[in-house]
C-alpha positions in Angstrom: 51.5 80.1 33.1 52.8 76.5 33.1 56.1 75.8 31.1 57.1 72.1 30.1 59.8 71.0 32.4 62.6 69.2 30.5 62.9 66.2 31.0 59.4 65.2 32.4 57.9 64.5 29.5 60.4 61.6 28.6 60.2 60.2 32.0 56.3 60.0 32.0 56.1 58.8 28.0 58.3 55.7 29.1 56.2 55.2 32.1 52.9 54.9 30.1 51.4 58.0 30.6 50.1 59.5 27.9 49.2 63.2 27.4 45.6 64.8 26.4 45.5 64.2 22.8 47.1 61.3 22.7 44.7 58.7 24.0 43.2 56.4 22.0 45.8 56.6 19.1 47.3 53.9 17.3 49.8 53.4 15.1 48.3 52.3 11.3 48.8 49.1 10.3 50.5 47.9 7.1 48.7 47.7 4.3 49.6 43.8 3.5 48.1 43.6 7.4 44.9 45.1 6.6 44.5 43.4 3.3 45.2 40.0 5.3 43.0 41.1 8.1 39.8 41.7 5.5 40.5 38.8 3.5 40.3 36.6 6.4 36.8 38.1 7.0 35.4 37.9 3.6 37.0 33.9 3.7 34.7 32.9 6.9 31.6 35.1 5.4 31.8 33.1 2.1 32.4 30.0 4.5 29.1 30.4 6.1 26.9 31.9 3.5 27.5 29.9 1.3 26.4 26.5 3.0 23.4 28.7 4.1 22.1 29.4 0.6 22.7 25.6 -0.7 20.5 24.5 2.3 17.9 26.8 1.7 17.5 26.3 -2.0 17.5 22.5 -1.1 14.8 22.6 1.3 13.2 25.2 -1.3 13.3 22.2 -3.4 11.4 19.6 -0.7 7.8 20.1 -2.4 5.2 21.2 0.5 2.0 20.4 1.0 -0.5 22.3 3.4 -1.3 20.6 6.1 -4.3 21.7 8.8 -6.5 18.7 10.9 -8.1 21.2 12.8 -9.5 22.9 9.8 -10.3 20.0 8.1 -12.4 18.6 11.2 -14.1 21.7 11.2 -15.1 21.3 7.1 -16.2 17.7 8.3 -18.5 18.5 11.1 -16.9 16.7 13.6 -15.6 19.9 15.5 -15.5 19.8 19.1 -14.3 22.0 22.2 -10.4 22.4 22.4 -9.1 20.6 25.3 -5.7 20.6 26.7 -4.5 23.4 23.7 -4.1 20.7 21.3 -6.4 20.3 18.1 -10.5 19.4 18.6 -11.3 15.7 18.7 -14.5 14.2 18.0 -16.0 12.7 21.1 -15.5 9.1 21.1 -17.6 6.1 21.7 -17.2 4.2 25.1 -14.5 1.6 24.9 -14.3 -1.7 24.5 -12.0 -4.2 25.6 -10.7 -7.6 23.8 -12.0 -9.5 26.5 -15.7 -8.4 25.0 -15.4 -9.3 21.4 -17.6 -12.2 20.2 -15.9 -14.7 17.4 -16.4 -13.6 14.3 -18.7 -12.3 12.1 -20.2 -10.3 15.1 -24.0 -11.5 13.4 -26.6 -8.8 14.3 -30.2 -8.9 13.9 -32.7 -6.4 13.6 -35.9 -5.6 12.0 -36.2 -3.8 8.8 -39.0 -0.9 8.3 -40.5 -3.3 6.2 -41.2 -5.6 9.1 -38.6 -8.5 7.4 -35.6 -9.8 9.4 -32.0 -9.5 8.0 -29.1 -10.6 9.4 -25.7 -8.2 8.9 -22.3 -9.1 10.1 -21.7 -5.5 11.7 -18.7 -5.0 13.5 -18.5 -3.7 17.4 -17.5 -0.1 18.3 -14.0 1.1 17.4 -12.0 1.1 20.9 -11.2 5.1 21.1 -8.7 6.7 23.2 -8.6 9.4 26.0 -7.8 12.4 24.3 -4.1 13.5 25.2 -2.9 17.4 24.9 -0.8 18.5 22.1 1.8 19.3 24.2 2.4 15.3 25.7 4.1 14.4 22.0 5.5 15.4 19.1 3.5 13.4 16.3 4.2 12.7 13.1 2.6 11.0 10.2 4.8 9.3 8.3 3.4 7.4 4.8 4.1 5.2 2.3 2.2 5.2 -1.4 2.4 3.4 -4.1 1.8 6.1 -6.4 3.4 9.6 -6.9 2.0 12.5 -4.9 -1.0 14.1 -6.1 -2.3 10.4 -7.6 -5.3 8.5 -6.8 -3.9 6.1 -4.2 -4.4 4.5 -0.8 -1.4 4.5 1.5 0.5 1.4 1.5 2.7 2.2 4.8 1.5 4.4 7.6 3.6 4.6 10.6 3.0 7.3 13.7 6.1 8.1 15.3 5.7 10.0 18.7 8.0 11.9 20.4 7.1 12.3 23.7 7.7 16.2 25.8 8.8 14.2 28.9 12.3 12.9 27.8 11.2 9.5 27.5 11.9 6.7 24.8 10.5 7.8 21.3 7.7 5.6 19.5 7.1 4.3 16.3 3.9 2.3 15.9 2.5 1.0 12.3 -0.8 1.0 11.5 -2.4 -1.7 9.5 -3.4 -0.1 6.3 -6.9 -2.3 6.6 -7.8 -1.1 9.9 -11.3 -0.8 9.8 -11.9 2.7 11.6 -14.9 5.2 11.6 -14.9 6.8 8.6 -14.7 11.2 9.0 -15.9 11.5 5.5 -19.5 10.6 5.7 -19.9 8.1 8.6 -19.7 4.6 8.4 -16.4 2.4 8.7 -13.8 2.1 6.1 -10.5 0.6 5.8 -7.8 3.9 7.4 -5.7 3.8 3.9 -8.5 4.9 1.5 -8.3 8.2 3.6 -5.3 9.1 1.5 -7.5 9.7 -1.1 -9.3 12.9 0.8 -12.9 14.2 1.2 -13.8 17.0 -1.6 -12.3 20.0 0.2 -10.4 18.2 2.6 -7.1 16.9 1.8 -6.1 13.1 1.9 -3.0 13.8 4.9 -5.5 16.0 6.2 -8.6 13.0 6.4 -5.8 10.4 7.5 -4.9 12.6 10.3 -8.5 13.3 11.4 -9.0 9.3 11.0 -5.9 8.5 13.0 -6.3 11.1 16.0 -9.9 9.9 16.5 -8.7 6.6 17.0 -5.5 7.2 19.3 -6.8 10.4 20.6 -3.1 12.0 19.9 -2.9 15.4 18.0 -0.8 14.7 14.6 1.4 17.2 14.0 3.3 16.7 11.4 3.2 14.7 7.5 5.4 13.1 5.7 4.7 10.9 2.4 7.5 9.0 0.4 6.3 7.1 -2.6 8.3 4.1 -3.5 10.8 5.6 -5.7 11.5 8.1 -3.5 11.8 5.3 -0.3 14.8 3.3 -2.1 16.6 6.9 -2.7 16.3 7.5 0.5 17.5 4.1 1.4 20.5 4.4 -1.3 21.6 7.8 -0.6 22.0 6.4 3.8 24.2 3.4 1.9 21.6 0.4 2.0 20.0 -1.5 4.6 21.4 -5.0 6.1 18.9 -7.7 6.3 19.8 -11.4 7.5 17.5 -14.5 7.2 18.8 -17.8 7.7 17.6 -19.5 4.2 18.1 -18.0 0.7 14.5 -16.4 0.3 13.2 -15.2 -2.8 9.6 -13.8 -4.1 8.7 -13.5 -8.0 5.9 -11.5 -7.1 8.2 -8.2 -6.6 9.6 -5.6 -8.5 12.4 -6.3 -8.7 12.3 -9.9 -7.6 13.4 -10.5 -4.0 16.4 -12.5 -4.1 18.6 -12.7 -0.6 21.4 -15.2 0.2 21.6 -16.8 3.3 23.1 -14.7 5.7 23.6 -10.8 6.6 23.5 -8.8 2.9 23.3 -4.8 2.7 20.4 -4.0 -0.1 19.9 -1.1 -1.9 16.9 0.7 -2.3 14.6 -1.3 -4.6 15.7 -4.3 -3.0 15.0 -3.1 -0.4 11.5 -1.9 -1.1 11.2 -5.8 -2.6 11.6 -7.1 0.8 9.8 -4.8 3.1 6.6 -5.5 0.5 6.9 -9.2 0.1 3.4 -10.8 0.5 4.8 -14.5 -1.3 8.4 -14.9 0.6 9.5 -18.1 0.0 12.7 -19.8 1.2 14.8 -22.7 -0.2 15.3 -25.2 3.1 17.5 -28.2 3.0 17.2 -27.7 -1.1 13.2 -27.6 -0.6 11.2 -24.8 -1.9 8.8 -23.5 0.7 6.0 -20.7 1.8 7.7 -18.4 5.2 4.8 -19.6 7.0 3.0 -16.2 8.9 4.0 -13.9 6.5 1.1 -10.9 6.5 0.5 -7.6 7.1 2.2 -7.9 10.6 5.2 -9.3 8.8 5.7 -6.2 6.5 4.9 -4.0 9.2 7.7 -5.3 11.2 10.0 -5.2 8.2 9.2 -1.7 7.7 9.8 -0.5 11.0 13.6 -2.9 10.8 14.2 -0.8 7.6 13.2 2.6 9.3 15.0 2.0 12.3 18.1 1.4 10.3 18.0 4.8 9.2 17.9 6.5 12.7 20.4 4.6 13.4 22.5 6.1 10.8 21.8 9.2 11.7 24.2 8.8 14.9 27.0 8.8 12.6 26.5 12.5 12.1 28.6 14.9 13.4 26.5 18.0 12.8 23.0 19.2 11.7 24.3 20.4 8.4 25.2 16.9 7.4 21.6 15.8 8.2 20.8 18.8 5.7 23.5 17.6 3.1 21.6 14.4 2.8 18.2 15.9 2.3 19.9 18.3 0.2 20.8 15.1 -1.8 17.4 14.1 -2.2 15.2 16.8 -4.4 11.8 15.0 -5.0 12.0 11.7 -2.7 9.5 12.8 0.0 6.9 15.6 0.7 6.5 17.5 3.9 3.8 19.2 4.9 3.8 22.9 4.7 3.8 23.8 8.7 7.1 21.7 9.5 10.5 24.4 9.3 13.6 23.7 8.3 15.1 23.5 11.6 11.9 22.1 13.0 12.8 19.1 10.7 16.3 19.0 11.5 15.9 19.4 14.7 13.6 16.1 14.6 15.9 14.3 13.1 18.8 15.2 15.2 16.9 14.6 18.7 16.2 10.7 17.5 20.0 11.0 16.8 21.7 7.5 17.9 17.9 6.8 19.9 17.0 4.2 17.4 18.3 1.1 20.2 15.9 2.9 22.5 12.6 3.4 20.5 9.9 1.7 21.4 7.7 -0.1 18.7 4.3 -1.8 20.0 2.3 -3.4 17.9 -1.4 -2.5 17.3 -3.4 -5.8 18.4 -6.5 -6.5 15.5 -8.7 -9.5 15.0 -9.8 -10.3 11.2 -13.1 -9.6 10.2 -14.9 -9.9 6.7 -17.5 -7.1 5.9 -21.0 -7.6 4.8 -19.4 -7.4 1.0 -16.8 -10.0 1.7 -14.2 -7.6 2.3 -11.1 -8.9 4.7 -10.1 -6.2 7.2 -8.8 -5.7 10.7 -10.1 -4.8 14.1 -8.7 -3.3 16.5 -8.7 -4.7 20.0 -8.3 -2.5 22.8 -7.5 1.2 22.8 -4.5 2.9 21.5 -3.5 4.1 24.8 -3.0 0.8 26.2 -1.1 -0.2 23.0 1.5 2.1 24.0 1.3 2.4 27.7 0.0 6.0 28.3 -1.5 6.3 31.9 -0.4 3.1 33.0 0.1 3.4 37.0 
C-alpha cells in the first residue's frame, strides 16, 4: 500500500510534473476572452464570405454563351481526325506563298458546259497553316459588334490573342474583318465577319472560330464579344485611354464626332470608340484642313490593338485578383463570355498578361486587295498564318 509522502507532491507540482488526472487540463478562460476570441472569428468569416458572394453574383451576372468548335465542325461536315489533343481541323489546301500571287484580278478562264467561254476574276487558294496542338496556346477570340448580342450583325473588330504554354511573349494579332476566307457554312469564300451571323444550328462565335482555326490552324479556346456600348464602359470604368497625334484631328462621320487637340489627351469611352472607328480622320495642319493620308482598315486595326493594350497595361496596377474581379464586378452587361471559360480561368487570364502589355507581340496579317466577281472590295491574305507570327521558325 503506497502512502503520499508529505512534501513530495509540492516539490514535483512546482517542478512541472503533473499527476494522472491532471494532464491535459486547463484553466477556463474568462468569459469577455471567449466572447473576444469568437467574435474575432465570426469578423474574418464575414471578411471573406462576403467578398466571395459579391464576386459570384457578379460573374453570375456576365451573360454566357455556349461555346463548342468541335461540335460545330462536326454539324458542318468538315470533321477530321484529332491530332495533337486539340480540336479537329479541316485538312487544308497546299500553301501558297506571296511571291506566287499574280496582280490582280487573278482572271481565270474556263469552259462552261455549254461550250461558251467566261472569264471570272477567282481568287487563288487561301494560304492555311500547319495545324498546331491545343496545348502550344491559350487562344482566345476576342470581338467587336456593332450591334447588341443576339442581333443580326457582322463583327466589326476581331482580334486573336494567344497565349503561348512555353513562357514566351503573349500575341495579339487583328484580323481584317474583309478577309476573304473559305467559307464553313456551305463552301465558297466569304468575307470572315459575316460568320458572326452563324450557320442554322451552329452558332455565330461558334462558325467564326471554325473560319478562324482553319485559317491559322490554332485551336480557339475561348470567346469574348463586347458591343460598342459595352467597349466605352469598359474603357470608362479602367479611367480612359491616352491618345496623342500631332495635329488637332477631327471626323464628322462618328458618333460622337471625333474631336482631339493637339497633343497627349485621355478619352473616355465613346470617344474613344470615335477614334479607334474613324474611317474620314482629318487633321487641321498649318490652319489647312486635310485627309490623314493611309487611313484604312490597317489604321483602325492598329488603333484598336493601342486601345487594348492600354488596358493590359492597367491591369499592372493591381495588387490582387479580387480587384481584377471588382472591375468586372463593375461592369454587369458590357461583354459576353462564352460558357466554358471559369471564373478563375478568366481571372487567371487576365492576371498572367498582368504588366506584359510592353512585351506582347502584335504582327500584322499581310493582305493584298481584291474585288469579287460582284464588285465586292475584300482582302487576301498573303502567306500563312504561321509565318505571320513566327511559329516554327528555326
Amino acid at each position: 500500500m503506497f502512502h503520499r509522502i508529505p512534501g513530495l507532491h509540492d516539490i514535483v507540482g512546482r517542478a512541472g510534473v503533473v499527476e494522472p488526472g491532471e494532464a491535459n487540463v486547463e484553466p477556463k478562460r474568462p468569459r469577455w476572452e471567449r466572447r473576444f476570441f469568437v467574435g474575432l472569428l465570426m469578423a474574418a468569416l464575414l471578411a471573406v464570405s462576403i467578398p466571395v458572394s459579391l464576386v459570384l453574383l457578379s460573374w453570375g451576372r456576365v451573360e454566357r454563351v455556349p461555346f463548342d468548335p468541335g461540335s460545330a465542325r462536326e454539324q458542318l461536315g468538315t470533321a477530321t481526325s484529332t491530332t495533337g489533343g486539340g480540336p479537329a481541323l479541316a485538312e487544308p489546301a497546299a500553301p501558297w506563298s506571296a511571291a506566287e500571287i499574280p496582280d490582280p484580278p487573278f482572271n481565270v478562264t474556263w469552259v462552261s458546259t455549254t461550250g461558251t467561254v467566261d472569264t471570272h476574276p477567282a481568287p487563288p487558294p487561301v494560304p492555311v497553316s500547319p495545324r498546331i496542338p491545343d496545348s502550344a496556346h491559350q487562344a482566345i477570340l476576342v470581338v467587336g459588334s456593332d450591334r447588341p448580342i443576339g442581333a443580326t450583325r457582322r463583327a466589326d473588330v476581331i482580334m486573336l490573342a494567344l497565349i503561348p504554354s512555353d513562357g514566351s511573349n503573349p500575341l495579339l494579332v487583328s484580323v481584317p474583318r474583309d478577309l476573304y476566307l473559305d467559307n464553313p457554312c456551305g463552301g465558297g469564300r466569304e468575307r470572315i465577319n459575316a460568320a458572326l451571323n452563324g450557320c442554322g444550328a451552329v452558332s455565330g462565335p461558334d462558325l467564326l472560330a471554325v473560319a478562324i482555326e482553319d485559317f491559322t490552324g490554332i485551336p480557339v479556346d475561348h470567346y469574348v464579344v463586347f458591343d460598342f456600348d459595352g467597349f466605352a464602359r469598359v474603357i470608362d470604368a479602367a479611367g480612359g485611354v491616352e491618345v496623342c497625334v500631332d495635329h488637332p484631328t477631327f471626323d464628322t462621320n462618328t458618333t460622337p464626332d471625333l474631336n482631339l487637340p493637339a497633343g497627349c489627351s485621355t478619352l473616355d469611352g465613346r470617344m474613344a470608340l470615335s477614334w479607334v472607328r474613324s474611317r474620314k480622320t482629318r487633321q487641321m495642319v498649318d490652319g489647312v484642313e486635310r485627309s490623314v493620308p493611309g487611313v484604312g482598315d490597317h489604321t483602325r486595326q492598329a488603333r484598336q490593338r493601342q486601345v487594348v493594350l492600354q488596358m493590359i497595361q492597367r491591369l499592372s496596377g493591381y495588387s490582387s485578383p479580387a480587384q481584377i474581379v471588382s472591375l468586372a464586378q463593375s461592369l454587369p452587361g458590357a461583354f459576353v463570355l462564352d460558357s466554358g471559360l471559369s471564373l478563375t480561368g478568366a481571372v487567371g487570364i487576365a492576371w498572367d498578361l498582368r504588366g506584359r502589355a510592353g512585351s506582347i507581340r502584335t504582327p500584322t496579317i499581310a493582305v493584298t486587295s481584291y474585288t469579287t466577281a460582284d464588285g465586292a472590295w475584300v482582302a487576301l491574305p498573303t502567306r500563312p498564318f504561321a509565318e505571320t507570327i513566327g511559329w516554327g521558325a528555326g
